[in-house]
DSSP file (Angstrom, degrees, kcal/mol; ACC not computed):
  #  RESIDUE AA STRUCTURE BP1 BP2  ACC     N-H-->O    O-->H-N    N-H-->O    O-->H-N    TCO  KAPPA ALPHA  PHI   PSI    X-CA   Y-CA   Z-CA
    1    1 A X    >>        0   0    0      0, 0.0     4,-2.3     0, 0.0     3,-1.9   0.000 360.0 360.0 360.0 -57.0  162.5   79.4  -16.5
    2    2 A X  H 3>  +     0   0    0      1,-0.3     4,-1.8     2,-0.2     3,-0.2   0.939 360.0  47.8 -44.9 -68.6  160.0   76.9  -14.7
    3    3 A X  H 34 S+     0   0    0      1,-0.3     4,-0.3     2,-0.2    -1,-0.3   0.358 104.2  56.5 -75.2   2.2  158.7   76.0  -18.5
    4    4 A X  H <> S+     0   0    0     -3,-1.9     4,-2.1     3,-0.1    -1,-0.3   0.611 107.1  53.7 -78.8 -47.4  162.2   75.5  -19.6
    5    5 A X  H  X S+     0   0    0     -4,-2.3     4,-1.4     2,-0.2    -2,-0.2   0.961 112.8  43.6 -36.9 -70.2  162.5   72.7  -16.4
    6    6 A X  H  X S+     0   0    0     -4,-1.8     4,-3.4     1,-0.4     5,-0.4   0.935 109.3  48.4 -84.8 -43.3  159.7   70.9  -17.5
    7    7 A X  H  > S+     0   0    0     -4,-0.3     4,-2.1     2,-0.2    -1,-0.4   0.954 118.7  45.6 -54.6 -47.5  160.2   70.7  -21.2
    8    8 A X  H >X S+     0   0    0     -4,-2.1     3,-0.9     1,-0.3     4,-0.6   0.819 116.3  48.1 -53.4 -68.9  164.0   69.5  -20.2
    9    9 A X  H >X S+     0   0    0     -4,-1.4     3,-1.8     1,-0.3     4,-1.5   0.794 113.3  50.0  -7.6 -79.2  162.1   67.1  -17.6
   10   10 A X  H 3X S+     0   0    0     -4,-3.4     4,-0.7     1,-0.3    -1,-0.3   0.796 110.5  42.9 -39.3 -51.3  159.8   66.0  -20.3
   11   11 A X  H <X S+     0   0    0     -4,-2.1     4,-1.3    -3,-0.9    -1,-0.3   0.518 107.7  63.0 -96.4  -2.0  162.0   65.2  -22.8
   12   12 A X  H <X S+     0   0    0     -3,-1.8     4,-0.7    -4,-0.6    -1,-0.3   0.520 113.7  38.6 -74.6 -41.7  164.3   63.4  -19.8
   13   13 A X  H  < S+     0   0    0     -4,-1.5    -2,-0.2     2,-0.1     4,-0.2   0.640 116.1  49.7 -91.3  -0.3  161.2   60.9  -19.3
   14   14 A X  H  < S+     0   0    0     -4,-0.7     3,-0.2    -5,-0.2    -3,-0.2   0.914 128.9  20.4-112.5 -43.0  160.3   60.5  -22.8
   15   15 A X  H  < S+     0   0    0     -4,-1.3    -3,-0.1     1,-0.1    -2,-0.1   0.390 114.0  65.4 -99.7   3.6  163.9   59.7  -23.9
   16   16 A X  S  < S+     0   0    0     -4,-0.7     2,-0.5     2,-0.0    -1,-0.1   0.665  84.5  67.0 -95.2 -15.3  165.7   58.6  -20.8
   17   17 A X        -     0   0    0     -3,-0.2     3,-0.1    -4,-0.2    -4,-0.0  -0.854  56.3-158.0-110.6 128.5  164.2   55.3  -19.6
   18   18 A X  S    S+     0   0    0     -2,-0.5     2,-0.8     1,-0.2    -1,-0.1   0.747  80.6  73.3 -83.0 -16.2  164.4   52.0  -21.5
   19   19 A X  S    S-     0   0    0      0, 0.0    -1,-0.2     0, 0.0    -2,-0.0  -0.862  72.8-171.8 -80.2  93.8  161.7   50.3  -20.1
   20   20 A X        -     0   0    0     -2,-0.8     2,-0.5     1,-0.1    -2,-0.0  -0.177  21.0-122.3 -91.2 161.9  158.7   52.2  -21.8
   21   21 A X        -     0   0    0      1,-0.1    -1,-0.1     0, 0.0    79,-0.0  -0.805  44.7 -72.0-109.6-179.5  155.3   51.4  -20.7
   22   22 A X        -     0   0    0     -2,-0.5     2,-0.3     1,-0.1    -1,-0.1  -0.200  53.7-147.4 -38.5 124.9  152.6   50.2  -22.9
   23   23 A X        -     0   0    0     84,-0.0     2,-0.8    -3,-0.0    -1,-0.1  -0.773   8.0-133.1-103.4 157.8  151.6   53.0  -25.1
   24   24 A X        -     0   0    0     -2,-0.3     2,-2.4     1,-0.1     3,-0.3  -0.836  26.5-127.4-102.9 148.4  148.1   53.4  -26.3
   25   25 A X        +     0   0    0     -2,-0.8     4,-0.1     1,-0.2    -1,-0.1  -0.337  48.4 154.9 -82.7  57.0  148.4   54.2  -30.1
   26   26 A X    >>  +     0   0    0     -2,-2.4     3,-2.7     1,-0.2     4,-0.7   0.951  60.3  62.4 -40.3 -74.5  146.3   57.1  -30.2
   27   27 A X  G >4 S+     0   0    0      1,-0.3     3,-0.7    -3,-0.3     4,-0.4   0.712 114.0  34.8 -12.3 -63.7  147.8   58.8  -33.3
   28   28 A X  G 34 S+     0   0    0      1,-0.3     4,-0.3     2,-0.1    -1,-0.3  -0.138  93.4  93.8-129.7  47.9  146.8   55.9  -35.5
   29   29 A X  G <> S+     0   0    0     -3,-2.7     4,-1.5     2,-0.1    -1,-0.3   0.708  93.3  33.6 -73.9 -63.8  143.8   55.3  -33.8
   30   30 A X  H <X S+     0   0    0     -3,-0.7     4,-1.3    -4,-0.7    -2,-0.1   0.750 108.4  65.9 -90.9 -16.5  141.8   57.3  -35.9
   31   31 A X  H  > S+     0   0    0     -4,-0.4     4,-0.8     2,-0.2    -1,-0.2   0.851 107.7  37.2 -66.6 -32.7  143.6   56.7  -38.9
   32   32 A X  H  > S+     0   0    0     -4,-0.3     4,-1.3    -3,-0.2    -2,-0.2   0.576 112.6  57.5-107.7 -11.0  142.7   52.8  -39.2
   33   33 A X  H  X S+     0   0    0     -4,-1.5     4,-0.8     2,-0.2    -2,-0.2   0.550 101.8  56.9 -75.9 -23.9  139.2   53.2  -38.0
   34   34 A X  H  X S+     0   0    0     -4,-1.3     4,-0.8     2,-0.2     3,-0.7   0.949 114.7  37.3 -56.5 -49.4  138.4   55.8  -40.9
   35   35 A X  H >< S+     0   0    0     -4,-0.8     3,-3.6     1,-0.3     2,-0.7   0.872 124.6  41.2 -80.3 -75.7  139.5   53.2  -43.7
   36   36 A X  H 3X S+     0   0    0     -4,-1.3     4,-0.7     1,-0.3    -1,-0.3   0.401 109.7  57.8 -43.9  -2.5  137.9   50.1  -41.7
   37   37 A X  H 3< S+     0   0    0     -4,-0.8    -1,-0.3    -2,-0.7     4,-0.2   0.409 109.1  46.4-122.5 -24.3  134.8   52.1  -40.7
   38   38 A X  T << S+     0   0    0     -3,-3.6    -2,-0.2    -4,-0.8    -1,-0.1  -0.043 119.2  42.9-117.2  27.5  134.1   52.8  -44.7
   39   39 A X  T >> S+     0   0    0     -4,-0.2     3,-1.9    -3,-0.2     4,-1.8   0.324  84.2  90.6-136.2 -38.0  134.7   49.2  -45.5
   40   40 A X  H 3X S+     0   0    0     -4,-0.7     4,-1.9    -5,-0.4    -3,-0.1   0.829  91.0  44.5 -29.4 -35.2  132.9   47.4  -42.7
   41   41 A X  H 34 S+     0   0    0     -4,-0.2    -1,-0.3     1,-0.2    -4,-0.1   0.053 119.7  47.0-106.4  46.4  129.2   47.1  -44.7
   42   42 A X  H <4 S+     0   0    0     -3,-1.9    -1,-0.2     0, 0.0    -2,-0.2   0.251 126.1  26.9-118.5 -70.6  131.4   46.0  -47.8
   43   43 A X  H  < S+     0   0    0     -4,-1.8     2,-0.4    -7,-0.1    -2,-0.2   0.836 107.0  75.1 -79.0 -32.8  133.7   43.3  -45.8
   44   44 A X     <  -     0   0    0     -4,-1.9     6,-0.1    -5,-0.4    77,-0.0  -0.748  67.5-158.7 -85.8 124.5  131.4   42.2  -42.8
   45   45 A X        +     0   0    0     -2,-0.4     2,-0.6     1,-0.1    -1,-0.1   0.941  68.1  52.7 -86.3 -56.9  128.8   39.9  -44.0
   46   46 A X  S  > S-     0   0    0      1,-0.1     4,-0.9     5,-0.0     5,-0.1  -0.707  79.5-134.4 -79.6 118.5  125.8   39.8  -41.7
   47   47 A X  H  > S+     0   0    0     -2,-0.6     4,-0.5     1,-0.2     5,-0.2   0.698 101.9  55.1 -75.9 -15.4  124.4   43.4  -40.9
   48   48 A X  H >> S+     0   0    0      2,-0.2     3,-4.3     1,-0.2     4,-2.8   0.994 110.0  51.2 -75.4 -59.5  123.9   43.3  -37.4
   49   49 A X  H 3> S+     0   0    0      1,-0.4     4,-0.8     2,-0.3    -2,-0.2   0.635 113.5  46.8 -25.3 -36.8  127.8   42.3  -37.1
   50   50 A X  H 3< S+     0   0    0     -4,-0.9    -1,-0.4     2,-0.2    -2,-0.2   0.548 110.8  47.7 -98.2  -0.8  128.5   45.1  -39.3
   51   51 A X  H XX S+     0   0    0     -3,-4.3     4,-3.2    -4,-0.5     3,-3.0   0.800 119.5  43.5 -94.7 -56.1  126.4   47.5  -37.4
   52   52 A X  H 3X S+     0   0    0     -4,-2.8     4,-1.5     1,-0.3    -3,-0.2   0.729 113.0  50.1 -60.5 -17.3  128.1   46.2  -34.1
   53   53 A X  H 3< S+     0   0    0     -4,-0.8    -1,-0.3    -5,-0.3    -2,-0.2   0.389 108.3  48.7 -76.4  -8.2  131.2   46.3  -35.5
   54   54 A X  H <> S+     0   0    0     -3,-3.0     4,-3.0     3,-0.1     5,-0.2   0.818 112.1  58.8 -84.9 -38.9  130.8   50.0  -36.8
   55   55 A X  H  < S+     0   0    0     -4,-3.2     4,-0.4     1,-0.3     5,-0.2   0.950 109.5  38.3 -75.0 -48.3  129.6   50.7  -33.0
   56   56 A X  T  < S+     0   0    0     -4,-1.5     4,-0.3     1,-0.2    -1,-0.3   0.742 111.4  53.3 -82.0  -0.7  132.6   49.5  -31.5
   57   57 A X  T  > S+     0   0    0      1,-0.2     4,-2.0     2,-0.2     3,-0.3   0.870 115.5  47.9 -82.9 -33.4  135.5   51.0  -34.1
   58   58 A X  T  < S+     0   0    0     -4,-3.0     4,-0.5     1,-0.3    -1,-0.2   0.571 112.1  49.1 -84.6  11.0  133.5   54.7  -33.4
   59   59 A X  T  > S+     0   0    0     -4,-0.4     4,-0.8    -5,-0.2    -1,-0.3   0.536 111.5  45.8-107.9  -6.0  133.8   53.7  -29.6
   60   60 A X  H >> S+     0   0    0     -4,-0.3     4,-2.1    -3,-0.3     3,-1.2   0.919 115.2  48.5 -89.5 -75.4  137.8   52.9  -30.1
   61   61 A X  H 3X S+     0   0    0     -4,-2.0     4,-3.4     1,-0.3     5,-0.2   0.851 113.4  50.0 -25.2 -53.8  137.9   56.6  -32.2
   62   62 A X  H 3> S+     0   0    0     -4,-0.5     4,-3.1     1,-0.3    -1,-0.3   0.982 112.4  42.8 -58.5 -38.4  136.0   58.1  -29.1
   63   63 A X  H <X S+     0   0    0     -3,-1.2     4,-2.8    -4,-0.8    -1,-0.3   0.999 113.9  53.3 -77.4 -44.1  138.4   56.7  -26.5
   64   64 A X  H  X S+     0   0    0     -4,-2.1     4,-0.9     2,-0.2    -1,-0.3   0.871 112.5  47.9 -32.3 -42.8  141.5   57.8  -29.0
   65   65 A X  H >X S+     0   0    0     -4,-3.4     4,-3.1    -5,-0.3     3,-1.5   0.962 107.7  51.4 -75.3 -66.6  139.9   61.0  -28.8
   66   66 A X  H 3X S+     0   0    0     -4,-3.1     4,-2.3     2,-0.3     5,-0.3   0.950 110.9  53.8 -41.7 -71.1  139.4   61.0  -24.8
   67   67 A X  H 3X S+     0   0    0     -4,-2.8     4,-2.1    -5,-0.3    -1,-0.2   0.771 107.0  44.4 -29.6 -35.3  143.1   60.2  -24.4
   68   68 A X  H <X S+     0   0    0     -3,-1.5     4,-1.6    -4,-0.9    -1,-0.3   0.855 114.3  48.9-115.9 -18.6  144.5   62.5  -26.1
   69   69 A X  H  X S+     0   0    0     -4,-3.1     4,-2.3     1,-0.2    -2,-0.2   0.960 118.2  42.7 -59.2 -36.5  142.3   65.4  -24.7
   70   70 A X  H  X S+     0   0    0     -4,-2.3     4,-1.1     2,-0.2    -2,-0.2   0.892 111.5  52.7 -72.2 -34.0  142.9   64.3  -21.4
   71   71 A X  H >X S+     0   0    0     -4,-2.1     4,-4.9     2,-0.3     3,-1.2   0.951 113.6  43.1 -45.9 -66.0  146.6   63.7  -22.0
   72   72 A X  H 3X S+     0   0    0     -4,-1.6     4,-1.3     1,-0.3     5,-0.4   0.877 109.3  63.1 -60.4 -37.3  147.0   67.3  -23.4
   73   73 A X  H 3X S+     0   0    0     -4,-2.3     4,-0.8    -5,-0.2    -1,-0.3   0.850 108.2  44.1 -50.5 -37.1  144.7   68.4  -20.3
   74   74 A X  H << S+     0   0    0     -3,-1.2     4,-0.4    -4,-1.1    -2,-0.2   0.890 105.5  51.6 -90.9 -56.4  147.3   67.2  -18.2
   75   75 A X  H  X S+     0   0    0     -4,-4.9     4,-1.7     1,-0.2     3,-0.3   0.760 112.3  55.1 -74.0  -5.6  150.5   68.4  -19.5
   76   76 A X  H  X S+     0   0    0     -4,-1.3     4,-0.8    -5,-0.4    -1,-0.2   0.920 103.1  54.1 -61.0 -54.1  148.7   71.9  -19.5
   77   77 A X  H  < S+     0   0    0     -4,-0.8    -2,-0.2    -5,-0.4    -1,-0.2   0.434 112.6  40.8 -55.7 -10.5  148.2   71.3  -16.2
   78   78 A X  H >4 S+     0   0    0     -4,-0.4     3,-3.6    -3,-0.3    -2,-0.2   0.832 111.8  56.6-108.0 -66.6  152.0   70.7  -15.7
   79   79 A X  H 3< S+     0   0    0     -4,-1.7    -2,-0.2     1,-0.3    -3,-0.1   0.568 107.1  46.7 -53.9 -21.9  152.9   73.3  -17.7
   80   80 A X  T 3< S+     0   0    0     -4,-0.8    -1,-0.3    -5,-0.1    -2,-0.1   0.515  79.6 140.5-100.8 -15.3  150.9   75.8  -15.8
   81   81 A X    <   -     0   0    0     -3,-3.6     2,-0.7     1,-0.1    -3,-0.1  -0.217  36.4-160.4 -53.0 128.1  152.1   74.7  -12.1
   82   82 A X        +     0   0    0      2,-0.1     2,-0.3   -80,-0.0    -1,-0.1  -0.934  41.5 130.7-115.4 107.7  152.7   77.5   -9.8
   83   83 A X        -     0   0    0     -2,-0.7     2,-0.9     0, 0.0     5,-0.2  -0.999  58.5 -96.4-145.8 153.4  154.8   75.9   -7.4
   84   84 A X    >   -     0   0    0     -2,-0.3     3,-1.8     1,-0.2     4,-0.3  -0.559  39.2-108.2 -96.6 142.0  158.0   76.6   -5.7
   85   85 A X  G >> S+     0   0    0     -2,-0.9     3,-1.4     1,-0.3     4,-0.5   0.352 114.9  47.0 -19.0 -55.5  161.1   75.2   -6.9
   86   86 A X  G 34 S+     0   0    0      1,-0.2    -1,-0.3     2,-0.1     4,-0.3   0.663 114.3  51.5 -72.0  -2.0  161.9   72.8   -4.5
   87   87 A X  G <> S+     0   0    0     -3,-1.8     4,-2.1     2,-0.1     3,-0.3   0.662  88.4  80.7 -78.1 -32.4  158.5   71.6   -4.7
   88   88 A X  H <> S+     0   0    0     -3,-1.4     4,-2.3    -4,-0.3     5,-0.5   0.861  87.2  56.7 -55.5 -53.8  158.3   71.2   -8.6
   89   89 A X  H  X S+     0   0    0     -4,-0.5     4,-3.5     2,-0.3    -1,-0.2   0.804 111.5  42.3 -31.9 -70.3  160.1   67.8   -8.6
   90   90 A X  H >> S+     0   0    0      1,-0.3     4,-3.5    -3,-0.3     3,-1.5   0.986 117.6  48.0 -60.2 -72.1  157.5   66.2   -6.1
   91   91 A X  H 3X S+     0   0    0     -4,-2.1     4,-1.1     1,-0.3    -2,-0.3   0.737 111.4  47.4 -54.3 -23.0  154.7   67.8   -7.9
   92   92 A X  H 3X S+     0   0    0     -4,-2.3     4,-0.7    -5,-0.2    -1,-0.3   0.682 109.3  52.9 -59.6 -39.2  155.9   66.8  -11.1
   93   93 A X  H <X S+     0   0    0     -4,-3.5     4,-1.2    -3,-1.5    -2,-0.2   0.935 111.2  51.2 -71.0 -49.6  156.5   63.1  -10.0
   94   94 A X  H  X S+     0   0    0     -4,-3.5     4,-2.5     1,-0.2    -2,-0.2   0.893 109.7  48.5 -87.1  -7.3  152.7   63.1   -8.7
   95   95 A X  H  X S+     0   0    0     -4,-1.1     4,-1.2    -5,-0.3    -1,-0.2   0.716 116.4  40.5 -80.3 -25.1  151.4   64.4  -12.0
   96   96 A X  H  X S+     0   0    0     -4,-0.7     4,-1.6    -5,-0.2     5,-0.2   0.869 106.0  62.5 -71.8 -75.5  153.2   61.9  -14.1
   97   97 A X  H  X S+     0   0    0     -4,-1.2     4,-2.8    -5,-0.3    -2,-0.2   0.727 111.3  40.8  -3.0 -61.5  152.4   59.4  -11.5
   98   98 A X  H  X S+     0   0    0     -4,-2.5     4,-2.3     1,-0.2     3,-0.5   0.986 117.2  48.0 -65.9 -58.8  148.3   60.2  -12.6
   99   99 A X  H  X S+     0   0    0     -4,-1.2     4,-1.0     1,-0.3    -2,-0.2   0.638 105.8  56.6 -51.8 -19.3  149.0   60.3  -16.2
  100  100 A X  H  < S+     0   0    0     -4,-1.6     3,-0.5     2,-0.2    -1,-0.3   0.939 116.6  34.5 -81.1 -55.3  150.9   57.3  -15.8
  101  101 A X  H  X S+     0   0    0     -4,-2.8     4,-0.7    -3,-0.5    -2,-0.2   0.730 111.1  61.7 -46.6 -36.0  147.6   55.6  -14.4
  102  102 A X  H  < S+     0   0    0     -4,-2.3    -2,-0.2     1,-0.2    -3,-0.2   0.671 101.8  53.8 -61.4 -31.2  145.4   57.6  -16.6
  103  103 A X  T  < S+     0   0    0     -4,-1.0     4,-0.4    -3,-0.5    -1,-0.2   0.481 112.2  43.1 -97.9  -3.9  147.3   55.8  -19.6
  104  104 A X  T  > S+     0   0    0     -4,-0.2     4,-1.7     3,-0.1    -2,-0.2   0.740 111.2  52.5 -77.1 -21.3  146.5   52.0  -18.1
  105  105 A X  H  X S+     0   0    0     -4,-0.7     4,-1.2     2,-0.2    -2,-0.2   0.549 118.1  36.1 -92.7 -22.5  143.3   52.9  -17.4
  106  106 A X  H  > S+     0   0    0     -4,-0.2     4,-3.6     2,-0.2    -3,-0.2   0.614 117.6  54.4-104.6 -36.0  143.0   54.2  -21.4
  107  107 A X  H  > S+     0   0    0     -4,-0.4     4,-1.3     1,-0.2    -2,-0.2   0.995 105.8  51.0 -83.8 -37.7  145.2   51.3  -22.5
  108  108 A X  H  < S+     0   0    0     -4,-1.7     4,-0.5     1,-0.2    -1,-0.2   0.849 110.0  51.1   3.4 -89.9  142.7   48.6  -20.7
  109  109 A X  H  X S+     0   0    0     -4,-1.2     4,-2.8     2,-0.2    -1,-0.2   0.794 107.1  52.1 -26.3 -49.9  139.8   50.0  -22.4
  110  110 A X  H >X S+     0   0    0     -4,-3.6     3,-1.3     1,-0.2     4,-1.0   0.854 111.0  52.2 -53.8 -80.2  141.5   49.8  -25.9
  111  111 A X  H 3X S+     0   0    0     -4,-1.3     4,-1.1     1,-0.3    -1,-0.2   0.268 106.7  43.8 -39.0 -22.0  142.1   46.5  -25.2
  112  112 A X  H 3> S+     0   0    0     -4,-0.5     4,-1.7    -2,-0.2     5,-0.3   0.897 115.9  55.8 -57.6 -65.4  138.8   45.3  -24.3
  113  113 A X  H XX S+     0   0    0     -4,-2.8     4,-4.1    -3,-1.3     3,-1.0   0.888 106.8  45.5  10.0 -84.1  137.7   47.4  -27.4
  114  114 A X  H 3X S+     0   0    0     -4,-1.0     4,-2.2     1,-0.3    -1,-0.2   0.877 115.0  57.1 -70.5 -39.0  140.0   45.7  -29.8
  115  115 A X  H 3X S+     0   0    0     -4,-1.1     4,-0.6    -5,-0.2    -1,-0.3   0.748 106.9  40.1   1.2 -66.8  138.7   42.7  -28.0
  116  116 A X  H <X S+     0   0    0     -4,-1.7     4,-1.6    -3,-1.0    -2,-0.2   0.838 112.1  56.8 -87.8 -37.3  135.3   43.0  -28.5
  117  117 A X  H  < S+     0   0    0     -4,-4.1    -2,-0.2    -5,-0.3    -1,-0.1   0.974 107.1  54.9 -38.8 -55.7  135.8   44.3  -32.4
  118  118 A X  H >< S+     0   0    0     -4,-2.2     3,-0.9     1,-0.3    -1,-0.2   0.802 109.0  42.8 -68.3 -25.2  137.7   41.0  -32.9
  119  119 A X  H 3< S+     0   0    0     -4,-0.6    -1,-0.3     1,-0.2    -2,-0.2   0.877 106.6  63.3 -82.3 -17.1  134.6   38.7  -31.6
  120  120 A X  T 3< S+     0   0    0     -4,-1.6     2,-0.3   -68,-0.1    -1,-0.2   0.218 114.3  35.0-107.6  24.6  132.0   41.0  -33.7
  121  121 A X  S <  S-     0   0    0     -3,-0.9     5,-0.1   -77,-0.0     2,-0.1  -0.993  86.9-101.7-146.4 148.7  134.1   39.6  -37.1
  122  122 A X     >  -     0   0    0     -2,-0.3     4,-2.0     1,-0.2     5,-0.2  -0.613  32.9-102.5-102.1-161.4  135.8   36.4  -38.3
  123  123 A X  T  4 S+     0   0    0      1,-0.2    -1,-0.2     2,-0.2     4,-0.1   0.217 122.9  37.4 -77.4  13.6  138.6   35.3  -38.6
  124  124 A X  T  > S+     0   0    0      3,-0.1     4,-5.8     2,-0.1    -1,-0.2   0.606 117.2  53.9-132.2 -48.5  138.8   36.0  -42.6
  125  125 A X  T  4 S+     0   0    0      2,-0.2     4,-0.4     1,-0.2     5,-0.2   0.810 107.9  48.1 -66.3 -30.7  136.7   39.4  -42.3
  126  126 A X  T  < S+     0   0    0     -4,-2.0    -1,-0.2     2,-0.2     5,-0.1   0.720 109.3  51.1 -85.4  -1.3  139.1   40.9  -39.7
  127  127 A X  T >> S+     0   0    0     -5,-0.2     4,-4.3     1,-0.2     3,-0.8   0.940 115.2  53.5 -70.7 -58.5  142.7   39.9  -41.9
  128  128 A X  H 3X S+     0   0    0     -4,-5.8     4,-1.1     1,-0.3    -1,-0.2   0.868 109.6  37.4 -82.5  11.2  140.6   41.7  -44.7
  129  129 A X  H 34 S+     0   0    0     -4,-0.4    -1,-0.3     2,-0.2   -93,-0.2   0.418 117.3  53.0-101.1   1.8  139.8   44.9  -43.0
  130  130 A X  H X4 S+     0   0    0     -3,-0.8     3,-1.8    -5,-0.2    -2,-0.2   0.755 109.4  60.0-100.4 -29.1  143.7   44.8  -41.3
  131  131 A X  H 3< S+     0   0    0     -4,-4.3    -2,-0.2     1,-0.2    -3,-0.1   0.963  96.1  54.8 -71.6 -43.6  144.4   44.4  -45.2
  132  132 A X  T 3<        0   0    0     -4,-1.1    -1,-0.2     1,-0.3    -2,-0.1   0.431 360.0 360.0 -61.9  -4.9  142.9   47.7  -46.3
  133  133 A X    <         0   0    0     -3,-1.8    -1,-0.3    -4,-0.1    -2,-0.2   0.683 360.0 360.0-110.0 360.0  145.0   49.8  -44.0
C-alpha cells in the first residue's frame, strides 16, 4: 500500500508541476562523451588539449554516473521508508527536498565541467565534436 503512495506521489511530482527545475542530462551524458571521447585525438589539434580535454569528458561521464547512482540510492531509500502514515508526507517532502539539492549540487558541477571542456578546445574544434553526435 505504502509503495503504491509513493509511486502515485512520484508520478504526481514528476507530472504535476510546470515549473521544472534544471535537469542534469544524465541519460545522454554518456552517450555524447563516448562518440566525442573517440574523436578527440582526431579533432583536437594540440595533444596536451586533447589529453585535457579527454580528462574532463571522462570526469563529465564519472559525474553522470554519480548522479544517477545517487539518485537511484535515494528513491530506494524512499521506497523503503518505514514510517507511519501520517508521517509519510513530511518524510517524503524532506527526501525530495535533499534530492532536490543533491540535483543543483550535480547540476553546478556539470556546468563547470562543460565549462572547462569548452576553454580546453576552440571554437571550430568544439562545433566539430557537437557535429559528430
Amino acid at each position: 500500500m505504502l509503495k503504491k503512495f509513493f509511486a502515485i506521489l512520484l508520478v504526481s511530482a514528476a507530472f504535476g508541476c510546470a515549473d521544472k527545475p534544471a535537469q542534469l542530462p544524465s541519460a545522454d551524458i554518456a552517450n555524447r562523451n563516448a562518440m566525442m571521447l573517440g574523436r578527440v585525438d582526431i579533432i583536437v589539434s594540440d595533444r596536451d588539449r586533447a589529453e585535457a580535454t579527454k580528462k574532463t569528458l571522462g570526469e563529465i561521464a564519472a559525474l553522470g554516473q554519480a548522479y544517477r547512482d545517487a539518485q537511484l540510492k535515494r528513491r530506494e531509500a524512499l521506497a523503503k521508508m518505514d514510517v507511519p502514515r501520517d508521517q509519510f508526507e513530511a518524510a517524503a517532502r524532506e527526501v525530495f527536498a535533499e534530492e532536490h539539492k543533491m540535483r543543483r549540487e550535480y547540476f553546478v558541477k556539470y556546468v563547470d565541467l562543460q565549462m572547462k571542456f569548452r576553454e580546453s578546445v576552440t571554437l571550430e574544434e568544439f562545433t566539430k565534436l557537437q557535429e559528430v553526435n
